[in-house]
C-alpha positions as CSV (number, residue, x, y, z in Angstrom):
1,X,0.0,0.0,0.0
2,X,2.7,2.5,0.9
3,X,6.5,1.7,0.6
4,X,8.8,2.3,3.7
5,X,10.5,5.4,2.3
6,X,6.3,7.2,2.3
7,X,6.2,5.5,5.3
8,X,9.3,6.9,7.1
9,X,9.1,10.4,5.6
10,X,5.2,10.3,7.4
11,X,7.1,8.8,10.5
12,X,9.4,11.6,10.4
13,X,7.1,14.6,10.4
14,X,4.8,13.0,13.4
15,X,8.6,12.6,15.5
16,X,9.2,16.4,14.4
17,X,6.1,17.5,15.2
18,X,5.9,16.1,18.5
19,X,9.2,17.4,19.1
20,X,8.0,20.9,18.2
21,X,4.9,20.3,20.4
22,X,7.0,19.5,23.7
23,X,9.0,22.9,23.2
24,X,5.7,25.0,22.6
25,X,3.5,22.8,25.2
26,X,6.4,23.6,28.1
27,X,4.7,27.1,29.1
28,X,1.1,25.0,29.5
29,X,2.8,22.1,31.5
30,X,1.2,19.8,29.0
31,X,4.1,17.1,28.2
32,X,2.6,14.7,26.0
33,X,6.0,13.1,25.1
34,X,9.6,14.0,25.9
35,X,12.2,14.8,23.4
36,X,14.9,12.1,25.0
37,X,12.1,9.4,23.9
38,X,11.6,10.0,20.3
39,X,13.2,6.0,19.8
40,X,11.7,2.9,21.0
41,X,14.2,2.3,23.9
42,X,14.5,0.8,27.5
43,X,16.5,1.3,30.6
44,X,16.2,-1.6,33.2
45,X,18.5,-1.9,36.6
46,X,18.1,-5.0,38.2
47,X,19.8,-6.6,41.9
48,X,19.8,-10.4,42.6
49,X,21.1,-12.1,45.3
50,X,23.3,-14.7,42.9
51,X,26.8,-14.5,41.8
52,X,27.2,-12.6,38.6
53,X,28.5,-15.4,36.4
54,X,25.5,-17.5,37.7
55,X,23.4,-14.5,36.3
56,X,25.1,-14.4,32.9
57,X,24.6,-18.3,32.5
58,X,21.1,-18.1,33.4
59,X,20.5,-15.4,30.6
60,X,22.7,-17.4,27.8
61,X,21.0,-20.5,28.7
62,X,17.5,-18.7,27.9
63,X,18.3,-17.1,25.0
64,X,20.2,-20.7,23.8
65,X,17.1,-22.4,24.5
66,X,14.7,-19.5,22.8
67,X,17.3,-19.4,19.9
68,X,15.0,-20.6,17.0
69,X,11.3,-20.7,16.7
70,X,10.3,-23.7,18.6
71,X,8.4,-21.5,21.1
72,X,6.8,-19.1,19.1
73,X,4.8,-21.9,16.5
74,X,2.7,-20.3,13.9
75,X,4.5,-16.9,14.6
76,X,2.8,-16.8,17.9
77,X,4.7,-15.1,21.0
78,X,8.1,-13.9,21.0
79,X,9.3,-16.2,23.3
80,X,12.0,-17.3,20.2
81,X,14.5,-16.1,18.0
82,X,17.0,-14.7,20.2
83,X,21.1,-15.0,19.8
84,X,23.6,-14.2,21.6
85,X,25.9,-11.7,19.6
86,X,29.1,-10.7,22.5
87,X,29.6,-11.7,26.1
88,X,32.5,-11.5,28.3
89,X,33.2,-11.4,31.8
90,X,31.1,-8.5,32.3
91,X,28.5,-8.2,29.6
92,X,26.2,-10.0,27.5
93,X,24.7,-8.2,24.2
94,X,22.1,-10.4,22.1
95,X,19.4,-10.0,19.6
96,X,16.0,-10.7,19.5
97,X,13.9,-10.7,16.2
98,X,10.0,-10.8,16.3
99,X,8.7,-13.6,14.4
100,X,5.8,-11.8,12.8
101,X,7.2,-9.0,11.4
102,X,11.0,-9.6,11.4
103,X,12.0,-6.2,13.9
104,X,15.2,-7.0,15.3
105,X,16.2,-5.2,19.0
106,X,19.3,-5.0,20.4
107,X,19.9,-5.5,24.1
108,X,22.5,-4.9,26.3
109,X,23.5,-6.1,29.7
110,X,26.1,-4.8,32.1
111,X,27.3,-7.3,35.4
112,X,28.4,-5.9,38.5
113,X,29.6,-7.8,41.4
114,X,29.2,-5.8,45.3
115,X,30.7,-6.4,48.1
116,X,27.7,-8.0,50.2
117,X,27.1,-10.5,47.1
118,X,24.7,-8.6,45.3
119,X,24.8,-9.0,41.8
120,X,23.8,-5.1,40.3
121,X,22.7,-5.7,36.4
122,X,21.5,-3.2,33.6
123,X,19.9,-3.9,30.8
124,X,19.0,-1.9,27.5
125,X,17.0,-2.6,24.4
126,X,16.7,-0.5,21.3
127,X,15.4,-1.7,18.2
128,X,17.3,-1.7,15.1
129,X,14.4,0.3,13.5
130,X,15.2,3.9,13.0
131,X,11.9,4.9,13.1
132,X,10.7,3.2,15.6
133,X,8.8,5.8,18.3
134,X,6.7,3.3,20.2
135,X,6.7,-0.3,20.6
136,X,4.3,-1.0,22.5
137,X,6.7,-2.2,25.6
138,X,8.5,-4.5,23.3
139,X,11.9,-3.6,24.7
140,X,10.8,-3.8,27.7
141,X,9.4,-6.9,27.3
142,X,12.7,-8.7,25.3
143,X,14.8,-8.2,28.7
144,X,11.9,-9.3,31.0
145,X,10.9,-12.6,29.2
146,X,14.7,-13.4,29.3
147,X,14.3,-12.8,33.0
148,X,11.3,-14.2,33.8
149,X,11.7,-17.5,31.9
150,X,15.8,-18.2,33.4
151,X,14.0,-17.9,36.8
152,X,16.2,-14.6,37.9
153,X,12.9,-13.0,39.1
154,X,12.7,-15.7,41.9
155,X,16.2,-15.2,43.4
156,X,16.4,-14.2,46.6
157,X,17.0,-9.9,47.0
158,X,15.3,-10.0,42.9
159,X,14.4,-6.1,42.1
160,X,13.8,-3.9,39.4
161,X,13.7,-0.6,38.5
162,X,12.6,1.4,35.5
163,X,9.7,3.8,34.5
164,X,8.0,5.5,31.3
165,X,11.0,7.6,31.8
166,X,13.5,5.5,30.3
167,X,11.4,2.4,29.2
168,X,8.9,3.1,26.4
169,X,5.8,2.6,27.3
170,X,6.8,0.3,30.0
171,X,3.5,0.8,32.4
172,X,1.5,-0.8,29.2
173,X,3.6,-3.3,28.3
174,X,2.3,-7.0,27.6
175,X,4.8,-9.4,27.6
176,X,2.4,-12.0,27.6
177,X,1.9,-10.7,24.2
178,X,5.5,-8.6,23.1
């Protein structure tokens, strides 16, 4: 129907528009979307009370084990098509590819041992898709299945933090669905 250039161009006006409406909209206090979040992104810290190399194995074993599409039949879920793309001591970068559409997001995480034993993680997703604005928590939602489905999220001293702030559109995210 349209090609992606119409389609990006169209995408671009909105993101510069909106921009243009957070400068204006600053006298009226009306904030409908802030400049730093023009790209689908998210920020995540987590703690667990594990080892940080017990950490990392958890998250390569899930993303080893959600590597091809075996968990996402008929294009179903996203539960699938992750790789793992660098790791070291320290940090683990994969990939994650939706199986419907074929978006690919990026995610990061950082490992930090502490002194009581607490293992201090960060995490950040950005999809690969320039134009990407909102995602529906889809970011969000690529870190937190990886948690949720090693099991890190039942570790004793488990937390997370993040907000709309630095996680797009994290208070409406699915990630039964995304």
């Amino acid at each position: 129907m349209f090609s992606r250039m119409t389609c990006f161009k169209v995408l671009t006006v909105v993101v510069v528009l909106l921009g243009i409406w957070q400068l204006s909209s600053d006298a009226f206090m009306i904030k409908p979307f802030k400049l730093n979040s023009l790209h689908a992104s998210c920020h995540v810290n987590w703690t667990f009370g594990i080892n940080c190399s017990d950490v990392q194995n958890k998250l390569v074993n899930q993303v080893n084990k959600w590597s091809g599409r075996t968990y996402c039949p008929d294009n179903k879920g996203e539960k699938c098509l992750y790789e793992i793309v660098k790791k070291n001591m320290t940090n683990l970068d994969t990939k994650h590819t939706t199986p419907s559409a074929g978006y690919v997001d990026d995610q990061f995480f950082a490992f930090y041992q502490n002194s009581s034993g607490i293992c201090l993680t960060t995490g950040y997703s950005t999809s690969e898709t320039v134009y990407a604005v909102l995602d529906k928590g889809t970011n969000y939602c690529n870190m937190h299945n990886l948690i949720t489905g090693s099991g890190l999220d039942k570790v004793p001293k488990y937390t997370e933090t993040t907000n709309d702030n630095i996680c797009t559109q994290y208070s409406s995210a699915d990630c039964d669905v995304y």
